[in-house]
N, CA, C and O atoms as a MOPAC input file, in Angstrom:
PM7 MOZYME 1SCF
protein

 N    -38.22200 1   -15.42500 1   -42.29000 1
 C    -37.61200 1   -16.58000 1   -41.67400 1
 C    -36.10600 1   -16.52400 1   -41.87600 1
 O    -35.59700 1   -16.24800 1   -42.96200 1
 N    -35.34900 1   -16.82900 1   -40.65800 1
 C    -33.92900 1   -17.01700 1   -41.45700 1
 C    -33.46700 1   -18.47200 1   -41.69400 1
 O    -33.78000 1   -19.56300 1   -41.21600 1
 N    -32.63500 1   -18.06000 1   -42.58500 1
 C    -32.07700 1   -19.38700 1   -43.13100 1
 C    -30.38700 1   -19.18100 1   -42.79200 1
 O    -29.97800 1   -18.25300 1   -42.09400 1
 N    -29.59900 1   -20.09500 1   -43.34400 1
 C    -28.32800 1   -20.37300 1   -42.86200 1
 C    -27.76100 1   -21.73100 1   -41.71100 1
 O    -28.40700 1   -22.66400 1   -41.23500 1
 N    -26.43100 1   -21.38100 1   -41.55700 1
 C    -26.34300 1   -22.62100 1   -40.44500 1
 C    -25.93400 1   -21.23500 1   -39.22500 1
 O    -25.13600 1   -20.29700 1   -39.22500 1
 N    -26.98600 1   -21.76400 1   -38.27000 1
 C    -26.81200 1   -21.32600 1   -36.72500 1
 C    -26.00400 1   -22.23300 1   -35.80600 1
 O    -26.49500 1   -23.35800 1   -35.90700 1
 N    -25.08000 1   -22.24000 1   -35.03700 1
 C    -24.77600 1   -23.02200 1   -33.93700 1
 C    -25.53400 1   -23.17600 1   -32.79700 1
 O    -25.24300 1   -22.43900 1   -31.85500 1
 N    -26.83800 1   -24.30600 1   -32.59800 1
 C    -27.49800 1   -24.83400 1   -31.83100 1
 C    -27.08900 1   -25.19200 1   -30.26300 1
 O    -27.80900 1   -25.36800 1   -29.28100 1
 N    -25.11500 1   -25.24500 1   -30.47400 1
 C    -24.84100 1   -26.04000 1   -29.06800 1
 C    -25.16800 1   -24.66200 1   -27.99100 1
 O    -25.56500 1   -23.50500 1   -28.12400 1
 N    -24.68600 1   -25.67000 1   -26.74200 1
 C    -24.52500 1   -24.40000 1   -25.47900 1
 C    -23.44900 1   -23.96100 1   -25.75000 1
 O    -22.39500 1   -24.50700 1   -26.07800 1
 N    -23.90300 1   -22.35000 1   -25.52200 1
 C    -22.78200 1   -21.57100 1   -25.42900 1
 C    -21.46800 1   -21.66000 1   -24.45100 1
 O    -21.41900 1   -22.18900 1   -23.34100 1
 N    -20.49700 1   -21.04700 1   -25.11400 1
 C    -19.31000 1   -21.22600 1   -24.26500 1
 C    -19.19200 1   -20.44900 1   -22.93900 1
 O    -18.90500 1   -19.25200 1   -22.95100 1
 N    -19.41800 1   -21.14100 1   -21.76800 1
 C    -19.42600 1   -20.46500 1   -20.44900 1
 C    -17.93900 1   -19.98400 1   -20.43700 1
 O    -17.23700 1   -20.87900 1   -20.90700 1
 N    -17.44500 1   -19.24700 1   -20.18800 1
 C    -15.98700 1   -18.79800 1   -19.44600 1
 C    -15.69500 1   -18.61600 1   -18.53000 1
 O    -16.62100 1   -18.30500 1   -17.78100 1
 N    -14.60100 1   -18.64700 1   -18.03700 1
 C    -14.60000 1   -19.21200 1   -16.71400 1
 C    -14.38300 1   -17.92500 1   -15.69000 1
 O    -13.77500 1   -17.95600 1   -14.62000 1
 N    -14.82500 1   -17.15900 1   -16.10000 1
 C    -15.44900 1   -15.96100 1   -15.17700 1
 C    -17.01500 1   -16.22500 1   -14.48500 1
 O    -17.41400 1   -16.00900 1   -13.34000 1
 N    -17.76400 1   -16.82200 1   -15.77000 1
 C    -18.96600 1   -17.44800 1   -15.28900 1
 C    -19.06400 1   -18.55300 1   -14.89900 1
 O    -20.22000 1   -18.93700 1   -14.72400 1
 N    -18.11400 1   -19.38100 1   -14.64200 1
 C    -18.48200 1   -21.12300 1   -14.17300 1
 C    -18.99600 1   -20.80600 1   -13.00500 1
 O    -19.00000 1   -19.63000 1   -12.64100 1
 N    -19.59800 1   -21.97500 1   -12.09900 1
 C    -19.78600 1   -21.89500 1   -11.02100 1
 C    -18.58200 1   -21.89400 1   -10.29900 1
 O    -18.33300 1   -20.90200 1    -9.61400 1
 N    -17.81500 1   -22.80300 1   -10.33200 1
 C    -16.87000 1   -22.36400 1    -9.25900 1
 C    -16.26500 1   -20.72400 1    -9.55600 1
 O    -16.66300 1   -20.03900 1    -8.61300 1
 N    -15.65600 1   -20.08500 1   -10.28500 1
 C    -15.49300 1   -18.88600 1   -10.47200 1
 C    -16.41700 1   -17.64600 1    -9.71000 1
 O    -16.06100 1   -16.50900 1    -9.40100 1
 N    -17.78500 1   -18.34700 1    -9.52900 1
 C    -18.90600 1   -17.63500 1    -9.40000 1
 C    -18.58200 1   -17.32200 1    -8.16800 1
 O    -18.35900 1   -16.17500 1    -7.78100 1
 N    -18.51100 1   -19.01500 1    -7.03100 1
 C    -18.24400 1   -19.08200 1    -5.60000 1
 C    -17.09200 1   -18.60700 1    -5.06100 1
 O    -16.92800 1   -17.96900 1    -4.02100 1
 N    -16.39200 1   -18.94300 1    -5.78800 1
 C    -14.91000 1   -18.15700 1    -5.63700 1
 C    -15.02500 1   -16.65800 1    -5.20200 1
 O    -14.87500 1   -16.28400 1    -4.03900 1
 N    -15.28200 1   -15.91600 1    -6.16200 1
 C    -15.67300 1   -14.37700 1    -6.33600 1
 C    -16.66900 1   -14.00700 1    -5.24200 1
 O    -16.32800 1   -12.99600 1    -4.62800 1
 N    -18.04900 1   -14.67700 1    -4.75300 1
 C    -18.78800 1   -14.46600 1    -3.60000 1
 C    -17.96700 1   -14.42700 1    -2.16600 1
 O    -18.11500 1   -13.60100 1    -1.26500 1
 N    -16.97300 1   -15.65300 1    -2.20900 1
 C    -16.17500 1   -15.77400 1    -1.31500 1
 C    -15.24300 1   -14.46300 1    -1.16600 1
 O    -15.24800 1   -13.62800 1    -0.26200 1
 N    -14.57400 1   -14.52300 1    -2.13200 1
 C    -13.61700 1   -13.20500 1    -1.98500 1
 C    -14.30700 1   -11.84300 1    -1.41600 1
 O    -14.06700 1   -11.05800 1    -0.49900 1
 N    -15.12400 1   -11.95000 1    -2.26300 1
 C    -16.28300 1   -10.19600 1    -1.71400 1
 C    -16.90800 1   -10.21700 1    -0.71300 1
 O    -17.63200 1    -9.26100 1    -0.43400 1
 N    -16.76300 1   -11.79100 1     0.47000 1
 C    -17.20700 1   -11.71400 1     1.82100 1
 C    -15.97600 1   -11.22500 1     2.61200 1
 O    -16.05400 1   -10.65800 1     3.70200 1
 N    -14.94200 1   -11.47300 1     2.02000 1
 C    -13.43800 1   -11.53700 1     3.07800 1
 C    -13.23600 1    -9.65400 1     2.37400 1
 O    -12.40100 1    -8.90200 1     2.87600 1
 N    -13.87200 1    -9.34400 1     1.56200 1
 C    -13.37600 1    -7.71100 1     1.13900 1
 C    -14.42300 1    -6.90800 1     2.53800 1
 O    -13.97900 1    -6.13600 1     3.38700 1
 N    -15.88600 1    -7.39300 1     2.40800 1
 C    -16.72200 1    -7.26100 1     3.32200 1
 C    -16.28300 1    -6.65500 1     4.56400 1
 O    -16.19800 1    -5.53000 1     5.05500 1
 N    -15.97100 1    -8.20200 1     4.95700 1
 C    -15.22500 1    -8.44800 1     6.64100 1
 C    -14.85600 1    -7.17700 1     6.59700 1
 O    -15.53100 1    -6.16400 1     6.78300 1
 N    -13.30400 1    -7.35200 1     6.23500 1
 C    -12.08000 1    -6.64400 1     5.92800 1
 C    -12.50700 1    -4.93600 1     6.45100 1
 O    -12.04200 1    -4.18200 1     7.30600 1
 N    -13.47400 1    -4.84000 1     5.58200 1
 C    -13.73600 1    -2.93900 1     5.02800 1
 C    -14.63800 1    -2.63200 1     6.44900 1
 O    -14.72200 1    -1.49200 1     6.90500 1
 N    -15.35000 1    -3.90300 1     7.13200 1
 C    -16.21600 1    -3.49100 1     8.20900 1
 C    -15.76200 1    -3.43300 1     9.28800 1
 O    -16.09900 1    -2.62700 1    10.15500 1
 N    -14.71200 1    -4.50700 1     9.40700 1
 C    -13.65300 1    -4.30900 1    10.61400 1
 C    -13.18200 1    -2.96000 1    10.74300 1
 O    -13.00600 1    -2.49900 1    11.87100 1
 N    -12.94300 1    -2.22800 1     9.64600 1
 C    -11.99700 1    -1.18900 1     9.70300 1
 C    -12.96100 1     0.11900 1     9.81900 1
 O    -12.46800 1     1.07700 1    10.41400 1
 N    -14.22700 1     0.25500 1     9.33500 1
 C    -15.07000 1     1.28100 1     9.60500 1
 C    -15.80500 1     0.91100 1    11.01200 1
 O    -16.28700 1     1.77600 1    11.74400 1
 N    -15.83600 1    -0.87300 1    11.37800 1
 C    -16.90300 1    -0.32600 1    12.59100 1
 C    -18.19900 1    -0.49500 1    12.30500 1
 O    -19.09300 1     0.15300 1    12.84900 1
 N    -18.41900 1    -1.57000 1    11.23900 1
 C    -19.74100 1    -1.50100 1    11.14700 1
 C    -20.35500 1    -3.27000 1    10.77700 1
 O    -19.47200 1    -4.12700 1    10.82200 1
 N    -21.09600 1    -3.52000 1    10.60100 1
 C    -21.16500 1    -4.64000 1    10.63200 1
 C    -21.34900 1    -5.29000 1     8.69300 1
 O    -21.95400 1    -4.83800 1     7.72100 1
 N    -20.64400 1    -6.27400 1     8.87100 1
 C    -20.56700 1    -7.05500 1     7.55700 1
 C    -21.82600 1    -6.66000 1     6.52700 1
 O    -21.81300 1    -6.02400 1     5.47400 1
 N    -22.93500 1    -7.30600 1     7.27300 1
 C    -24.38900 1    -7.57500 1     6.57300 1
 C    -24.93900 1    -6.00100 1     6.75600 1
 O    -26.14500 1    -6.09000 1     6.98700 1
 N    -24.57500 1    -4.76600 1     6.74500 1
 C    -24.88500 1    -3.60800 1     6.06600 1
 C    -24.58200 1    -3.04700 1     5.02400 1
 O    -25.03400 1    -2.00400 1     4.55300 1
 N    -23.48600 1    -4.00900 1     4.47800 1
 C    -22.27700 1    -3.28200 1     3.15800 1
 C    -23.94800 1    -4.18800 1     2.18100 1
 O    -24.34800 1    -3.68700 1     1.13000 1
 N    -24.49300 1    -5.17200 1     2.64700 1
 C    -25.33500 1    -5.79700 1     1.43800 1
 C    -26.74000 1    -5.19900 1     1.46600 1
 O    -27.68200 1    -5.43800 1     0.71000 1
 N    -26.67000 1    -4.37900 1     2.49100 1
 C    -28.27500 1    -4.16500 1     2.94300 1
 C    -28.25700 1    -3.43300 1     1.25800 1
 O    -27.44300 1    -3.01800 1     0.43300 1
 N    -30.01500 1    -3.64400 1     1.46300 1
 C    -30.71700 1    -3.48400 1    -0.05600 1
 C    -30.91800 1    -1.77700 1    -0.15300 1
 O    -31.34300 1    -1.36500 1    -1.23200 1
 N    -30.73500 1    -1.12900 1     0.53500 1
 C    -30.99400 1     0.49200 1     0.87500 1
 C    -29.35400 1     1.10300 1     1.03100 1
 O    -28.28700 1     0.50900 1     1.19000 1
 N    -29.59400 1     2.14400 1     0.94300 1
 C    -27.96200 1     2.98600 1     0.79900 1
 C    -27.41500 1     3.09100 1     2.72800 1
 O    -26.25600 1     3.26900 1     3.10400 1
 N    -28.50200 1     2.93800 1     3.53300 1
 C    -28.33100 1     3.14600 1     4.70400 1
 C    -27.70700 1     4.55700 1     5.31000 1
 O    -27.92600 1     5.55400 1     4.62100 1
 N    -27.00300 1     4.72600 1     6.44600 1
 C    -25.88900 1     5.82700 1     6.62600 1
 C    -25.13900 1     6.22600 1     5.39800 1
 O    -24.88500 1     5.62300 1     4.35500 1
 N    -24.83000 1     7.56800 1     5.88900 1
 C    -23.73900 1     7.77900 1     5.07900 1
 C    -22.35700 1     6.95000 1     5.62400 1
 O    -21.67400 1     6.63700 1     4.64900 1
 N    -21.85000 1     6.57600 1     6.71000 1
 C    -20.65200 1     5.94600 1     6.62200 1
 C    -21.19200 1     4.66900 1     5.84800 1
 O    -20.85500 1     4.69000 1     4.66400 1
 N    -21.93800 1     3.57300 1     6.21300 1
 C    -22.27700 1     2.90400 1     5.62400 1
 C    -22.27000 1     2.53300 1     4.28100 1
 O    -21.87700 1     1.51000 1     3.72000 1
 N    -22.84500 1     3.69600 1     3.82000 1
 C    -22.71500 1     3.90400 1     2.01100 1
 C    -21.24200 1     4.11400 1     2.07100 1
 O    -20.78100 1     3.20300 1     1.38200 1
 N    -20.23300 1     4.85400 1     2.54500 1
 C    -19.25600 1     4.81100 1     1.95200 1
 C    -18.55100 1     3.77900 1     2.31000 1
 O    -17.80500 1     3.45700 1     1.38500 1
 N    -18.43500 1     3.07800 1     3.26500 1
 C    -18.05700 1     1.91200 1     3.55900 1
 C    -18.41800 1     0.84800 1     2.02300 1
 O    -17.49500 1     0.38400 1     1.35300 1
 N    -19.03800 1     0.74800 1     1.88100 1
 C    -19.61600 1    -0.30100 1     0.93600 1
 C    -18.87300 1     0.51700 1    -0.49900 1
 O    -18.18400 1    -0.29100 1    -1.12100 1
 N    -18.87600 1     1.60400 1    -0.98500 1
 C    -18.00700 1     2.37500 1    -2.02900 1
 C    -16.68700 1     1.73500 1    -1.84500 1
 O    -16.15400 1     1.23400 1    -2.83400 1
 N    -15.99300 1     1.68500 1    -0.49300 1
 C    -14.36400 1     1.73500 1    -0.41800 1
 C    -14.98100 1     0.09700 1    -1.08400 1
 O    -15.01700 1    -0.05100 1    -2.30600 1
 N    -15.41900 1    -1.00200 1    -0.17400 1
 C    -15.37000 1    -2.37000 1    -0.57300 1
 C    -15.56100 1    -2.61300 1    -2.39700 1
 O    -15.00600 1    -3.42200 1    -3.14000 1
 N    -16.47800 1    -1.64800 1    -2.65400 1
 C    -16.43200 1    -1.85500 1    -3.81900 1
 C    -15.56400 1    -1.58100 1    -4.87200 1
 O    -15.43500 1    -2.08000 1    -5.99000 1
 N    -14.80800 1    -0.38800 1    -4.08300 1
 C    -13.45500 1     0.17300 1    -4.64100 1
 C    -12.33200 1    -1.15700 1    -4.99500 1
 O    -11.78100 1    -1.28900 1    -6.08800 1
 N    -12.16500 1    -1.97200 1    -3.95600 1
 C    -11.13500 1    -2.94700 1    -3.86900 1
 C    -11.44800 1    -4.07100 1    -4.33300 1
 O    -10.54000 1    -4.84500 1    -4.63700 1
 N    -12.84000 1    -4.45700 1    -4.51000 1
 C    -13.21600 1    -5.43000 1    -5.40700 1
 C    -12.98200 1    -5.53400 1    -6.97200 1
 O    -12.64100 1    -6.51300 1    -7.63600 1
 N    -13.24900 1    -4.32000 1    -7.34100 1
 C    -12.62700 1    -3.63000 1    -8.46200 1
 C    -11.36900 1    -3.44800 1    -8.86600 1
 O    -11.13100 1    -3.79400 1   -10.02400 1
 N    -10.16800 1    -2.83000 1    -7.99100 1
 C     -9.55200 1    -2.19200 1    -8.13300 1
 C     -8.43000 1    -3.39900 1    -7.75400 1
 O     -7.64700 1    -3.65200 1    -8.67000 1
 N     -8.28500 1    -4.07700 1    -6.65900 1
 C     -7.14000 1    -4.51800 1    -6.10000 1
 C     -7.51400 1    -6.85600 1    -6.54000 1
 O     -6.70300 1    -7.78000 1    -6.59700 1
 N     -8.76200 1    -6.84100 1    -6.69000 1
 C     -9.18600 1    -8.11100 1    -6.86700 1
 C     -9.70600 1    -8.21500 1    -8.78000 1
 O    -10.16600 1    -9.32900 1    -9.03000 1
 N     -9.68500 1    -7.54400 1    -9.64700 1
 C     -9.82300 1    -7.11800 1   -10.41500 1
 C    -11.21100 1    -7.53400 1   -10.76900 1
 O    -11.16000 1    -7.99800 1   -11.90800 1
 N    -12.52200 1    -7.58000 1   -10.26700 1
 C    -13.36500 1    -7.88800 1   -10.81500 1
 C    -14.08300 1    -6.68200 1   -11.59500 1
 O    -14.00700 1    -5.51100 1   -11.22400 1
 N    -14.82500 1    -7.14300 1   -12.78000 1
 C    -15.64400 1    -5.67900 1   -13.64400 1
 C    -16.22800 1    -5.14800 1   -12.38900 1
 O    -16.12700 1    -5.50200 1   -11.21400 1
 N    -16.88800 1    -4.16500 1   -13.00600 1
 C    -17.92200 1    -3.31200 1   -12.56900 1
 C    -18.77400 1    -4.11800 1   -12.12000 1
 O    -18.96800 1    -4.44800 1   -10.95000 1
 N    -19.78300 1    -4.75200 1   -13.94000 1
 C    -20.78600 1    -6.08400 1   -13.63000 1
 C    -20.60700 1    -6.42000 1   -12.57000 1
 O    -21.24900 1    -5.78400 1   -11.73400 1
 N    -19.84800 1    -7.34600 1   -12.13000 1
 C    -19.61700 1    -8.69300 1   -11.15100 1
 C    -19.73800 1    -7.81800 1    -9.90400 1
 O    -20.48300 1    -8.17100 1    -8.99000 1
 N    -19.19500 1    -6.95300 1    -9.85200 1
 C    -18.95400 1    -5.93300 1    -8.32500 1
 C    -20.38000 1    -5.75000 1    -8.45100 1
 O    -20.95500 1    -6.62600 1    -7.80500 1
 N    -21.19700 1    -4.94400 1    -9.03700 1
 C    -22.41100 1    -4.60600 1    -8.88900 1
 C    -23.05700 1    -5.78300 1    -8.34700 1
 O    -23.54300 1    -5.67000 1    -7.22200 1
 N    -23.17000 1    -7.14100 1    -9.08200 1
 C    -23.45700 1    -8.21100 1    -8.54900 1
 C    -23.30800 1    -8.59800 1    -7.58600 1
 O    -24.33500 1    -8.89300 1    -6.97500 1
 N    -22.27800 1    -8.77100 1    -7.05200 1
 C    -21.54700 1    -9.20400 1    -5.74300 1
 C    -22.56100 1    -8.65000 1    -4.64300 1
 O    -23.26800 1    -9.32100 1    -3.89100 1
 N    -22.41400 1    -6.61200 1    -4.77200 1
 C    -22.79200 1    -6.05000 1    -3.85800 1
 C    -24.35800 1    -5.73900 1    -3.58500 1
 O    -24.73500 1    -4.98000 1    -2.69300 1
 N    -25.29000 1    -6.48400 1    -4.54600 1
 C    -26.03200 1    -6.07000 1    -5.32500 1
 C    -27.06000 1    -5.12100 1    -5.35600 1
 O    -28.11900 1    -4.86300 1    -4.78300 1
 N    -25.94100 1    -4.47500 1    -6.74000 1
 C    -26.08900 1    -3.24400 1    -7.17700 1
 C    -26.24100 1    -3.11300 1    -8.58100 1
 O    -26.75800 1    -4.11200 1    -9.08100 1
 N    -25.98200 1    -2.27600 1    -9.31800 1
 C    -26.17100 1    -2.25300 1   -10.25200 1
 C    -24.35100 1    -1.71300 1   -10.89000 1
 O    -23.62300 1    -1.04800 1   -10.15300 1
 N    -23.93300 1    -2.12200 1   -12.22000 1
 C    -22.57100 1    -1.69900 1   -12.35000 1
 C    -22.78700 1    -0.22300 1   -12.50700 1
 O    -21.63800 1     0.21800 1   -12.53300 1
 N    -23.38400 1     0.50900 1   -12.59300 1
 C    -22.81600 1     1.87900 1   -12.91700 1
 C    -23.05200 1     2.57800 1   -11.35600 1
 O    -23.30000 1     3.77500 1   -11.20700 1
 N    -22.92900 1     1.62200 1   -10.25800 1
 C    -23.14000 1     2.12500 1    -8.96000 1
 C    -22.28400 1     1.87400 1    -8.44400 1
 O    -21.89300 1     2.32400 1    -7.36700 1
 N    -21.54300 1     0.65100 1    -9.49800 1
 C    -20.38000 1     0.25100 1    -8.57500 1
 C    -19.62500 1     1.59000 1    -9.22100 1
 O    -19.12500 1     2.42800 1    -8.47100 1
 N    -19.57700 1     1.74500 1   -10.88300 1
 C    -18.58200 1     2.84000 1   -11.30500 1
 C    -18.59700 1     3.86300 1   -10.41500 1
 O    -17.49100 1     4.33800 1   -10.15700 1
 N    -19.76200 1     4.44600 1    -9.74500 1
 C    -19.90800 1     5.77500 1    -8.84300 1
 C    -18.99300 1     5.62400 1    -7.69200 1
 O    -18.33000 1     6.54400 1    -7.21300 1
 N    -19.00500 1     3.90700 1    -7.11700 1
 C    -18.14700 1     4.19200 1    -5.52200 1
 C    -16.67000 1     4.12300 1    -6.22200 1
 O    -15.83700 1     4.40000 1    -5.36000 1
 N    -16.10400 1     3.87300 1    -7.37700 1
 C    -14.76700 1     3.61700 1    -7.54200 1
 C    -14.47900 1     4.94500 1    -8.02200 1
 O    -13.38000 1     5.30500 1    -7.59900 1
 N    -15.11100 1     5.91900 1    -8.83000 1
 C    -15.02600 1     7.50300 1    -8.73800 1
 C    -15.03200 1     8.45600 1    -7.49900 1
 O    -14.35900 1     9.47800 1    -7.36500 1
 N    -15.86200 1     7.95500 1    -6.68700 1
 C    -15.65000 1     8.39800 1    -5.43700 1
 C    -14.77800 1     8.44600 1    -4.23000 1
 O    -14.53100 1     9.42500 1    -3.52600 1
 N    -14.25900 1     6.94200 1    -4.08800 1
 C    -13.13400 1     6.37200 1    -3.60400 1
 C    -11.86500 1     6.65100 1    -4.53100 1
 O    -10.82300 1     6.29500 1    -3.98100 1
 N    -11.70900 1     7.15300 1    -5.69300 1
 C    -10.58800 1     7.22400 1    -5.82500 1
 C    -10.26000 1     8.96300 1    -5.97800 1
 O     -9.20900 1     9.59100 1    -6.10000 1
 N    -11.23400 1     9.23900 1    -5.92900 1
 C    -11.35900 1    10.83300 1    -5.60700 1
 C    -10.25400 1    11.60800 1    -4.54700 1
 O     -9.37900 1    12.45700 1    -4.71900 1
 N    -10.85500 1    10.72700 1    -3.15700 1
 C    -10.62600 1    10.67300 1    -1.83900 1
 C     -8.76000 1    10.31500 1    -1.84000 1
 O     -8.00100 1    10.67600 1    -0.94100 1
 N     -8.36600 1     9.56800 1    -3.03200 1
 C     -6.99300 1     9.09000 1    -2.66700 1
 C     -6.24400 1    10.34200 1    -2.51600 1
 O     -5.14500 1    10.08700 1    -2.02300 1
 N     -6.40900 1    11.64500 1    -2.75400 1
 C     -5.16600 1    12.78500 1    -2.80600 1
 C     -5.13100 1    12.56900 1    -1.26100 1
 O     -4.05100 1    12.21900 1    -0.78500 1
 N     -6.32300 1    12.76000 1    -0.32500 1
 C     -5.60800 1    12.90500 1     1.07700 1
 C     -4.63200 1    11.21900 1     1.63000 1
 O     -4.90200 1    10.04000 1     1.40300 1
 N     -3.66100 1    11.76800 1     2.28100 1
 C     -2.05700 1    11.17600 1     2.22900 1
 C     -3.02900 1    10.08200 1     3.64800 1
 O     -2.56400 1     8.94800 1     3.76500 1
 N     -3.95900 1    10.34500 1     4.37600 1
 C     -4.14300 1     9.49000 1     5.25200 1
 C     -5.49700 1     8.44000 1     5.41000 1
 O     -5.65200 1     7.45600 1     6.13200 1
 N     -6.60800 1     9.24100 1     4.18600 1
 C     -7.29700 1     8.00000 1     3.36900 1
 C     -6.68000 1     7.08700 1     2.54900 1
 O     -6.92200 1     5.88200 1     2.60400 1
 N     -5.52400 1     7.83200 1     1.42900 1
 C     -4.80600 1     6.86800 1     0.75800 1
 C     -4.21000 1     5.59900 1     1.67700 1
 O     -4.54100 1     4.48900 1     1.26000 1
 N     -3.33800 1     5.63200 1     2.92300 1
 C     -2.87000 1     4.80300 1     3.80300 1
 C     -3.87800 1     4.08100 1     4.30800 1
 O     -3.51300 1     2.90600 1     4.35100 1
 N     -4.82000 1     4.19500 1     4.65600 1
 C     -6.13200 1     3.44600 1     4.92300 1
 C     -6.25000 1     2.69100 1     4.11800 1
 O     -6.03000 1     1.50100 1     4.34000 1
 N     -6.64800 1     3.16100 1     2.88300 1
 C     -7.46000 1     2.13800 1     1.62800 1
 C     -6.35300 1     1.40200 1     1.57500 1
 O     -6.75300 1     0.25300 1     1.38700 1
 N     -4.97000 1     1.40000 1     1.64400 1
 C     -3.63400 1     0.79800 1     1.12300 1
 C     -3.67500 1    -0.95200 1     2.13000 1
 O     -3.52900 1    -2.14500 1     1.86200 1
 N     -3.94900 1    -0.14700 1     3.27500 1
 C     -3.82800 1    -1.48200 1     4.17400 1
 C     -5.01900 1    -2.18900 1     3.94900 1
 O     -4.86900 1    -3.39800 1     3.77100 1
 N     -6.27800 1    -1.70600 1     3.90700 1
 C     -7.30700 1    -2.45100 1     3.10800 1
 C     -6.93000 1    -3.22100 1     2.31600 1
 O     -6.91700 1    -4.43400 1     2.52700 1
 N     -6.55800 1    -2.69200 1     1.27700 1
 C     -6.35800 1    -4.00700 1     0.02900 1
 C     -5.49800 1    -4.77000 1     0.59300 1
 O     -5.88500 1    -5.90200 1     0.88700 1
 N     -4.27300 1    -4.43100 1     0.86700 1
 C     -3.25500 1    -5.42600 1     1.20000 1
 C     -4.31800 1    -6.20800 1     2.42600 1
 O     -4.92800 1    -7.12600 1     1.87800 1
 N     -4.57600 1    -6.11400 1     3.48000 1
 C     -5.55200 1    -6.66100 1     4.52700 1
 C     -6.68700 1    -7.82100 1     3.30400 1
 O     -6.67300 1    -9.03100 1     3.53100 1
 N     -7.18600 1    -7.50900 1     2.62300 1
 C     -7.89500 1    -8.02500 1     2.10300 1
 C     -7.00800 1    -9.16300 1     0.90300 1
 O     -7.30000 1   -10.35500 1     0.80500 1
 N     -5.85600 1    -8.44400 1     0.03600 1
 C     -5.40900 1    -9.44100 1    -0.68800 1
 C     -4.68100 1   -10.86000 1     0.54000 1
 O     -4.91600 1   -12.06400 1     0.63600 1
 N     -3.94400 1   -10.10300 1     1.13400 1
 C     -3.48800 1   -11.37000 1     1.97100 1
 C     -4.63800 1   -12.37500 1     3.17800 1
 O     -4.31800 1   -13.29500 1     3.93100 1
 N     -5.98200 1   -11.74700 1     2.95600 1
 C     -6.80500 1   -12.71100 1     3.64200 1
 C     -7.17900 1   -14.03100 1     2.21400 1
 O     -7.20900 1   -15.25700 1     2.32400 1
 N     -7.39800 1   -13.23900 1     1.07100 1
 C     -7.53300 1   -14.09600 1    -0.11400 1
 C     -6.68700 1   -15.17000 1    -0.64300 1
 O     -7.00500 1   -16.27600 1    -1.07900 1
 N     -5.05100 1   -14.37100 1    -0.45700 1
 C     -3.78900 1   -15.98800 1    -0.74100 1
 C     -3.99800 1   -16.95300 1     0.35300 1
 O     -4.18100 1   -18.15900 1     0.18600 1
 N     -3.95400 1   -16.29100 1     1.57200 1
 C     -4.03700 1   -17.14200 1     2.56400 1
 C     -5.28200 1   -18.54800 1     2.42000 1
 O     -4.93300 1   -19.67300 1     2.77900 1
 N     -7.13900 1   -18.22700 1     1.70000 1
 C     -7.45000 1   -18.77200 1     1.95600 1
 C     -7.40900 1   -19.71800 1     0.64700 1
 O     -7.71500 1   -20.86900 1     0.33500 1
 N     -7.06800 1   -19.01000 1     0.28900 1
 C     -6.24900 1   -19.64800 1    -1.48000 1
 C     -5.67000 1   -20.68300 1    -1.14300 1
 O     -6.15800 1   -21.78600 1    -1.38900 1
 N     -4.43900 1   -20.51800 1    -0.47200 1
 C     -3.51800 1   -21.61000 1     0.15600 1
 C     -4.05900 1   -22.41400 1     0.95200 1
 O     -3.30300 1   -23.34300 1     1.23600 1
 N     -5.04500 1   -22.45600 1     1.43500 1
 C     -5.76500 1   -23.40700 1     2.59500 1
 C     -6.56500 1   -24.53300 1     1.43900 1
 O     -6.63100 1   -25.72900 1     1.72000 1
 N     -7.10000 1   -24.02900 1     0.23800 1
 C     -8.25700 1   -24.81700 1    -0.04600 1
 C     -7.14000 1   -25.91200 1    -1.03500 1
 O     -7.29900 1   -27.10400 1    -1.29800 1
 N     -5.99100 1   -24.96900 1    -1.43500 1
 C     -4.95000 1   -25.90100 1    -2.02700 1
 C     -4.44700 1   -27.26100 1    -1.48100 1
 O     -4.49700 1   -28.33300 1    -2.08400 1
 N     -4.12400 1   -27.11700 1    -0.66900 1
 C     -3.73500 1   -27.88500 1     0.59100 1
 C     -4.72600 1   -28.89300 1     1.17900 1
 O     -4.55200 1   -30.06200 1     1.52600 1
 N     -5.71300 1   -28.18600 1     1.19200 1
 C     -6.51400 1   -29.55000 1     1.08700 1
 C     -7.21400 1   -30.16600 1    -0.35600 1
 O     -8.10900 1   -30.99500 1    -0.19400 1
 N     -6.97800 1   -29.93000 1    -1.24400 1
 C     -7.03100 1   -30.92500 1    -2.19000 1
 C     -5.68800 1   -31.63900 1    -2.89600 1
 O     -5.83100 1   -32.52500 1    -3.73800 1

């Protein structure tokens, strides 16, 4: 049996895990979504499909996961989550995608991606401000 004093309360959520944090982050990884599908040509709701699909497909969903990671700073975890995957699948598309950066005209691609994607995020940043 153990003995001692245990702390009984609820644990301390942080605010990576609150709910709003949660919705926040779903939100953002729909506008990374968009963003990465506009630009390959493929449709939103394949980056989530439950199967690896195509190969563009799969890599499509690598780059998104690349920038979820990389340019929005979420872990691995949360990316895996987001995309849902598992984190050491997300680690595989951000090894993969950053592999790819030596060529000078994938790098320019992924570049406007993020930027495409960070400025869809201030923007809607600034909207929800504004209205409260």
């Amino acid at each position: 049996m153990l003995t001692g004093h245990f702390d009984t309360s609820l644990p301390h959520v942080s605010r990576a895990h609150s709910p709003g944090v949660i919705i926040e982050n779903a939100e953002n990884c729909r506008l990374i979504q968009i963003t990465v599908a506009a630009i390959f040509g493929i449709a939103p709701d394949a980056l989530r499909a439950p199967t690896r699909c195509r190969a563009p497909v799969a890599f499509a969903r690598q780059v998104a996961m690349y920038v979820a990671h990389v340019s929005f700073g979420y872990s691995l975890t949360e990316v895996g989550r987001l995309f849902g995957r598992d984190r050491t699948t997300a680690g595989h598309a951000c090894r993969m995608v950053e592999d790819r950066r030596d060529d000078p005209a994938f790098d320019d691609m992924l570049a406007a991606i993020e930027a495409a994607a960070c400025a869809c995020r201030d923007a809607a940043a600034g909207r929800w401000e504004t209205m409260n």
